[in-house]
C-alpha positions as CSV (number, residue, x, y, z in Angstrom):
1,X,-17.7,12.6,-1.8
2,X,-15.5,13.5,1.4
3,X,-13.7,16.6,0.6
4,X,-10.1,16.1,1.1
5,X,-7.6,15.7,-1.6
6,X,-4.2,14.2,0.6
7,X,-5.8,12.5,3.9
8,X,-3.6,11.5,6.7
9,X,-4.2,9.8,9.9
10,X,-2.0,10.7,12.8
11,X,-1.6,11.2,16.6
12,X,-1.4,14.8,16.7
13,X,1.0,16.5,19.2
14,X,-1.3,19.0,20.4
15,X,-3.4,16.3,22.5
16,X,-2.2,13.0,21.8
17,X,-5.1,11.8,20.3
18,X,-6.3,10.1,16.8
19,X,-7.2,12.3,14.2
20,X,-7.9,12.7,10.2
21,X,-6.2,15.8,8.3
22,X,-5.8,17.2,5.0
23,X,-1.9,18.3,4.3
24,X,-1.5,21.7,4.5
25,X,1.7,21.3,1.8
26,X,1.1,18.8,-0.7
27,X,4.2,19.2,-2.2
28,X,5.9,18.0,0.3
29,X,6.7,14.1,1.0
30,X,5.3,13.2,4.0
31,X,6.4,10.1,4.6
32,X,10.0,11.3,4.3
33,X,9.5,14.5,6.4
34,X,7.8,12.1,9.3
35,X,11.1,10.2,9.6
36,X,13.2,13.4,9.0
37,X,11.9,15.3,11.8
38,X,10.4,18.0,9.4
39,X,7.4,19.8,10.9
40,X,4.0,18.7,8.9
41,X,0.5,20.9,9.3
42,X,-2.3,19.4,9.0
43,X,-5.8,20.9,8.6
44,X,-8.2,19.2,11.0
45,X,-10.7,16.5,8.9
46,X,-14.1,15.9,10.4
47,X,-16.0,12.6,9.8
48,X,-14.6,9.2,8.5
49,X,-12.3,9.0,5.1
50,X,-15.4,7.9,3.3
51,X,-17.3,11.5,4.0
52,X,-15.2,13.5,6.1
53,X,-14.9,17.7,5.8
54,X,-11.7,19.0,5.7
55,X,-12.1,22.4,8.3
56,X,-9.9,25.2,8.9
57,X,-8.2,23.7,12.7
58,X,-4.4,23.1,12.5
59,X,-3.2,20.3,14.2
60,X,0.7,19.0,13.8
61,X,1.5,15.3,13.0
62,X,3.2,13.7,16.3
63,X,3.0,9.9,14.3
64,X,1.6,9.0,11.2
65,X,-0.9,6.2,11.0
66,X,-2.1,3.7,8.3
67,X,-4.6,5.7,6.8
68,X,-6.9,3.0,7.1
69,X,-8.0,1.5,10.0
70,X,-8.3,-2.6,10.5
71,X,-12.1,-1.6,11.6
72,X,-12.5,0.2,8.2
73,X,-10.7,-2.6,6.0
74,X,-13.6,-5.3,4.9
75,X,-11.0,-7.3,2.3
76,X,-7.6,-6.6,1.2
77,X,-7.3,-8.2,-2.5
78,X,-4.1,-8.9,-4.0
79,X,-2.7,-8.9,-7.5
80,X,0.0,-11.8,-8.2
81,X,1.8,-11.5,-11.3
82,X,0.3,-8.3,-13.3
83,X,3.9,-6.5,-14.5
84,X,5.2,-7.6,-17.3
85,X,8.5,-7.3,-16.8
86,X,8.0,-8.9,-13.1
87,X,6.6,-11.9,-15.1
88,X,9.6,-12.4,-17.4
89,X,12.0,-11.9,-14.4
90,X,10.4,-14.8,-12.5
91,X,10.4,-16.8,-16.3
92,X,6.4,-17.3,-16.4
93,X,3.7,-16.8,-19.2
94,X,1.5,-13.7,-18.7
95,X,-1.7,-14.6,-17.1
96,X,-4.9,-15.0,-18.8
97,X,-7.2,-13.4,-16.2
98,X,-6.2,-11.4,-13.0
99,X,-4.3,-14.1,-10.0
100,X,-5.8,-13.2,-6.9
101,X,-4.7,-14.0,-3.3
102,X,-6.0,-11.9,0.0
103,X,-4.4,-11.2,3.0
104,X,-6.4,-10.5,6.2
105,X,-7.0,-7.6,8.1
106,X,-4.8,-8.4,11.0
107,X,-1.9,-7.8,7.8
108,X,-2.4,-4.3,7.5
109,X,0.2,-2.1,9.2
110,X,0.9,2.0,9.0
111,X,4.4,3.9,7.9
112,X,7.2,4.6,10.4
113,X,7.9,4.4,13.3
114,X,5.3,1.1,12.7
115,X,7.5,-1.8,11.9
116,X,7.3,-5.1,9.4
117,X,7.7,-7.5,12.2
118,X,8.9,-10.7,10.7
119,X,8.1,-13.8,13.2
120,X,10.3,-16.5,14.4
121,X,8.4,-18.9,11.3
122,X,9.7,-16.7,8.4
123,X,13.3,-15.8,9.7
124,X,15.0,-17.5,7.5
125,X,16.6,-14.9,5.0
126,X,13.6,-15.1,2.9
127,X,11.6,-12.4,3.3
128,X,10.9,-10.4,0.8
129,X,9.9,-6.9,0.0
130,X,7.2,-6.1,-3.0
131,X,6.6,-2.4,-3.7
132,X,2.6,-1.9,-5.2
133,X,0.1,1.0,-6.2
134,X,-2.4,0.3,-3.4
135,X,-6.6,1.2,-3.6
136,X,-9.3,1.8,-1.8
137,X,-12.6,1.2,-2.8
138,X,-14.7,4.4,-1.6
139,X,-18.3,2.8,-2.1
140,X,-19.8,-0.2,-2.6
141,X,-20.4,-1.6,-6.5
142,X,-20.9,-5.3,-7.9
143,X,-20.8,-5.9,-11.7
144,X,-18.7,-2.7,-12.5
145,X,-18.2,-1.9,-16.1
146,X,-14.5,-0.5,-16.8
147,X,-15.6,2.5,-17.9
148,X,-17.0,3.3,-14.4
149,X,-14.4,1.3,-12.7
150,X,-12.1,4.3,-11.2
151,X,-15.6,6.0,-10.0
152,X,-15.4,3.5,-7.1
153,X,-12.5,4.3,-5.8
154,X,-11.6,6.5,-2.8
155,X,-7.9,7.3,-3.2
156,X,-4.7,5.7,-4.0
157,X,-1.6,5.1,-1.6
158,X,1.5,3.1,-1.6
159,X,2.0,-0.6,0.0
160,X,4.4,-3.0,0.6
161,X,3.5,-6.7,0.0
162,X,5.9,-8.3,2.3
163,X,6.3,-11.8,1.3
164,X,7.6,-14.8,3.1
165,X,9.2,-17.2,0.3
166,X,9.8,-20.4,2.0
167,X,6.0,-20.4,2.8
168,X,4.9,-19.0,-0.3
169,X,6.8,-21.6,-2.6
170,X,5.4,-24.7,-0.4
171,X,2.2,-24.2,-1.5
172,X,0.1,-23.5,-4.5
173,X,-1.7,-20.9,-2.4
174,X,-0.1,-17.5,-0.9
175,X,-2.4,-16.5,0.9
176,X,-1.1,-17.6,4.6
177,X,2.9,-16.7,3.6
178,X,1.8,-13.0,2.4
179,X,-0.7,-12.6,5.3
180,X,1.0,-12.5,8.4
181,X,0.5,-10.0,11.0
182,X,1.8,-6.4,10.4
183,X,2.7,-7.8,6.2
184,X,0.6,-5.2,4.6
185,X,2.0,-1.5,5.5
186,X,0.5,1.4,3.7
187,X,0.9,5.0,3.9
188,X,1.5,7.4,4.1
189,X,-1.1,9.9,2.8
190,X,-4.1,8.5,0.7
191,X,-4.6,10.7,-2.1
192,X,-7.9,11.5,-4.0
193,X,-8.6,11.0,-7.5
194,X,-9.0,14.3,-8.5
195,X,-5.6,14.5,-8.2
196,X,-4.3,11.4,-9.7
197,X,-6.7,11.3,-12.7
198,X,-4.5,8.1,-14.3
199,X,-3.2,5.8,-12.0
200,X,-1.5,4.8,-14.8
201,X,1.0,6.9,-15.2
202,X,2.8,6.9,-12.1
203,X,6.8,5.6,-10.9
204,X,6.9,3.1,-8.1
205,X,10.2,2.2,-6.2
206,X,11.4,-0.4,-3.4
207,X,14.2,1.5,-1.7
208,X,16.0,-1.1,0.3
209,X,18.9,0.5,3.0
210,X,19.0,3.5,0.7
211,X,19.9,1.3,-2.6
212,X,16.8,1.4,-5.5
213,X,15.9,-2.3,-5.8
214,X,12.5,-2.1,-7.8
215,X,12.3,1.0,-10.5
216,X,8.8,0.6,-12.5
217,X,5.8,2.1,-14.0
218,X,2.3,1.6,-13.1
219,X,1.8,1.6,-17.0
220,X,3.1,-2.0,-17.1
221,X,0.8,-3.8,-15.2
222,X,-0.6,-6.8,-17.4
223,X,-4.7,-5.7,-16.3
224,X,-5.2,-2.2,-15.1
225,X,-7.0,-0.9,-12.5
226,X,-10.2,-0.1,-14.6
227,X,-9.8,-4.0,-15.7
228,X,-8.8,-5.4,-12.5
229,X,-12.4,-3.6,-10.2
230,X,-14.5,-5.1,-13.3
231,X,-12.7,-8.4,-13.3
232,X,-12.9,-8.7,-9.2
233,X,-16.6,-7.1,-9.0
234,X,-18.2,-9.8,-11.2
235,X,-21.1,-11.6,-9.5
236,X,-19.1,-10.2,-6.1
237,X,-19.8,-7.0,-3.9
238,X,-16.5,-4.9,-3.7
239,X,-17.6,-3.1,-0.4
240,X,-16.7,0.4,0.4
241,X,-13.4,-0.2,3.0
242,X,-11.7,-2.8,0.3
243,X,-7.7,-2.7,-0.6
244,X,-6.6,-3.6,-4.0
245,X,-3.0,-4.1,-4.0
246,X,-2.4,-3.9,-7.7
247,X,1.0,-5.6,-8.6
248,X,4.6,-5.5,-8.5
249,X,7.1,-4.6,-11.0
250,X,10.6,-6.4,-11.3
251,X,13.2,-6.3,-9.0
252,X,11.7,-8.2,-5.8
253,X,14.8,-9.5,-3.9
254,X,14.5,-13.3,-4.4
255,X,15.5,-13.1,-8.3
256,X,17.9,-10.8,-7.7
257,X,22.0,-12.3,-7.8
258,X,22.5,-12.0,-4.9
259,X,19.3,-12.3,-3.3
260,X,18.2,-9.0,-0.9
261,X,16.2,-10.0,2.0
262,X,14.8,-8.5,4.7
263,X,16.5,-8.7,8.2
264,X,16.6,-7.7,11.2
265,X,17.3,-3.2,11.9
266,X,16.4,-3.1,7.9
267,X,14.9,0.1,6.3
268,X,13.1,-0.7,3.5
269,X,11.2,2.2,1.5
270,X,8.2,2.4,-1.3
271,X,8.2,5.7,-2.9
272,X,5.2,6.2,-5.8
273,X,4.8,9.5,-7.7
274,X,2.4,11.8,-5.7
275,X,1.9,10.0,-2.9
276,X,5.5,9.6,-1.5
277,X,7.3,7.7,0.2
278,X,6.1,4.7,2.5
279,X,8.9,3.9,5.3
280,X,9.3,1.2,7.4
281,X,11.7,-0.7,9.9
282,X,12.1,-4.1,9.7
283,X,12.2,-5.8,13.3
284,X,13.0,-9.9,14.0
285,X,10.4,-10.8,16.6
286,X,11.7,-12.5,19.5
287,X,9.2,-15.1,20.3
């Protein structure tokens, strides 16, 4: 097991160049201090995320990165519909078995200054913003049982399941109105489970232009992690390099009166306890 506890990927301002580090202060919220200005040391990590070694080099964080690359990604799996109360806001029965959607790699995006680009087919005030507990799967398993489940995983971050409605209520499917380019940020730190034994115990917020538009608990999703790795791994290799993103609570903007949508110069926020907060611009593009 790689021996980092809170791994970033950055451009470091010594030299420019790509690193992996461990935070030096993991009290802090990173994501936050990156857009604040607020110096953040890093020790140096060497290797990948799967095995790296966290030495005793100092670098400083110039710009924080995804902390996983598109390269590293092999599948990014989606939860639809596992809150509770996210379920009785949109007026649906609870789901019998996990809903599943993907998004491609070509979705995944880092924190700020990385934007959620929003192209010419979705701006039509309704895209949307879904705060989510996001996984990665740290080595290969098919067939998990539960108990065994959270052995798989590598660390924990936050994500933002940026949705575009008009697509997404066309169609029976989502995959192709949640999956467009730069509509899956995460960040900013991935943290280790040794330090967040239960992932379900934590807070998770949407914070849109400073206002708190999603306020849940991870202990509401409808199938837990442990349940959602067995579920997913059945007959199917989860490959080390996989996303889960895990669900979102109540409070997404196209239920709320009046709706909240994303547009154009928009700051839209998803803060989770111990992992912090994930930031990002919103940007129209122009073509």
């Amino acid at each position: 097991m790689p021996s980092w506890t809170h791994l970033v990927r950055f451009i470091a301002v010594e030299d420019s160049q790509v690193h992996l580090g461990q935070l030096v202060d993991t009290t802090r919220d990173v994501g936050r201090d990156s857009v604040d200005g607020v110096k953040i040391a890093v020790k140096v990590v060497e290797g990948t995320i799967f095995d790296g070694r966290v030495t005793d080099d100092i670098l400083h964080v110039k710009q924080l990165l995804a902390p996983v690359t598109q390269e590293q990604c092999s599948y990014i799996r989606c939860l639809g519909l596992n809150y509770i109360d996210h379920a009785q806001e949109a007026n649906l029965p609870l789901p019998k078995a996990p809903i599943l959607f993907t998004k491609p790699r070509t979705a995944l995006a880092g924190p700020y200054p990385a934007t959620i680009n929003i192209p010419k087919c979705a701006q039509d005030d309704t895209s949307d913003y879904e705060a989510e507990l996001c996984l990665v799967i740290g080595k290969s398993g098919r067939d998990i049982p539960e108990e065994e489940a959270l052995d798989y995983v590598l660390g924990y971050t936050a994500s933002n399941d940026v949705s575009a409605r008009t697509l997404q209520l066309i169609t029976a499917q989502w995959s192709f109105s949640k999956g467009l380019d730069g509509s899956c940020p995460i960040g900013p730190v991935l943290v280790a489970p040794s330090v967040i034994k239960d992932p379900q115990t934590l807070s998770i917020k949407a914070i849109h232009n400073g206002t708190t538009v999603q306020d849940g608990q991870t202990k509401d999703m409808i199938f837990n992690i442990k349940k959602q790795i067995s579920y997913l791994s059945q007959g199917t290799t989860l490959e080390a390099g996989t996303l889960f993103l895990t669900g979102t609570p109540a409070g997404i903007g196209y239920f709320k009166q009046p709706r909240v949508v994303l547009r154009d110069g928009d700051e839209i926020s998803i803060k989770i306890d111990q992992i912090g907060t994930l930031v990002n611009k919103v940007r129209y593009e122009s073509r």
